[in-house]
N, C-alpha and C positions, 0 to 999 in steps of 0.2 A: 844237447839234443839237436840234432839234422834234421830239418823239415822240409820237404818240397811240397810245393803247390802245382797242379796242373790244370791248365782250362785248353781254350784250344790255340787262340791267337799267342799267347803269353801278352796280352794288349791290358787286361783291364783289368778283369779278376786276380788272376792268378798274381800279377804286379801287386796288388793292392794289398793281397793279403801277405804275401812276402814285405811289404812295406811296414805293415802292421806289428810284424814281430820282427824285425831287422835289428832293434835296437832292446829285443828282450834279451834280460840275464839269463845264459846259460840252454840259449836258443840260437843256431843259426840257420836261416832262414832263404830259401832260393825257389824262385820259380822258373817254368817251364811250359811250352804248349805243343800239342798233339801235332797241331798242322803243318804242313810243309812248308807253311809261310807264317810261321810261329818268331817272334822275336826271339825266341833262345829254346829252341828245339827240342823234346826229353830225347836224352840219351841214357844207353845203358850207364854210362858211369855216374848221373847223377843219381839214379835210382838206385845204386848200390849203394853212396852216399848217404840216401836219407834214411835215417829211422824209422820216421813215419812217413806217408804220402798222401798228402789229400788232394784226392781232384774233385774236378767242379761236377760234373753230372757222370751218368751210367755212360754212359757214350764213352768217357776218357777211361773210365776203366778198364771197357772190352780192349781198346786200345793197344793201352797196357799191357793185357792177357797174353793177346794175340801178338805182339812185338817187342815182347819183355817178359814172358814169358818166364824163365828163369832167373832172370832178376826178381822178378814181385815175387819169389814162392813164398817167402820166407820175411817178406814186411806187409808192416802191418796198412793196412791203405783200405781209406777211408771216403767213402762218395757224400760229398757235402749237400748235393742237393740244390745247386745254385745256380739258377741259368743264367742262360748270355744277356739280361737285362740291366744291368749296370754298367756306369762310366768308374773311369779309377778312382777311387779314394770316396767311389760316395758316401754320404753315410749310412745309410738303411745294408748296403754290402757291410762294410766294416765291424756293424754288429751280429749281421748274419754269422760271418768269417771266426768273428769273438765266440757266440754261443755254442759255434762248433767246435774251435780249435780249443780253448781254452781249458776243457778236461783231461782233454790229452796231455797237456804242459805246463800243467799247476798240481 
């Protein structure tokens, strides 16, 4: 299963939770961020890539809609709910990221 994460910087969130499953069985795992000063920018080809797509709040979604338009028609993608309050790898993030992803991929 292809997973992408999307926040906006690709700085903290979206890294963290692509950290989190990087080393699951039978998951490969990549993020991504909205802004144009995103450490590794979404593109169409990664979102055709992923199975599933979770971004971090309603905002990355419209995004999406709006600039991806035909990529997203047809995956499944998922608004986690998670603002830009956290640093990478916190832990209070890390469980947040677990109680969401983890239905999708178990």
């Amino acid at each position: 299963m292809n997973i992408l994460f999307i926040c906006s910087r690709n700085q903290w969130r979206s890294p963290t939770a692509e950290a989190v499953y990087k080393n699951t069985e039978g998951v490969t795992a990549k993020s991504a961020g909205t802004s144009s000063s995103a450490r590794t920018r979404v593109n169409e080809s990664l979102i055709r890539w992923a199975d599933i797509v979770f971004v971090m709040e309603d905002k990355h979604k419209k995004i999406l809609q709006s600039q991806f338009h035909t990529a997203i028609q047809n995956k499944q993608l998922v608004v986690m709910h998670i603002p830009d309050e956290y640093q990478y790898m916190d832990a209070e993030l890390i469980d947040m990221i677990q109680d969401i992803v983890n239905p999708y991929i178990i």
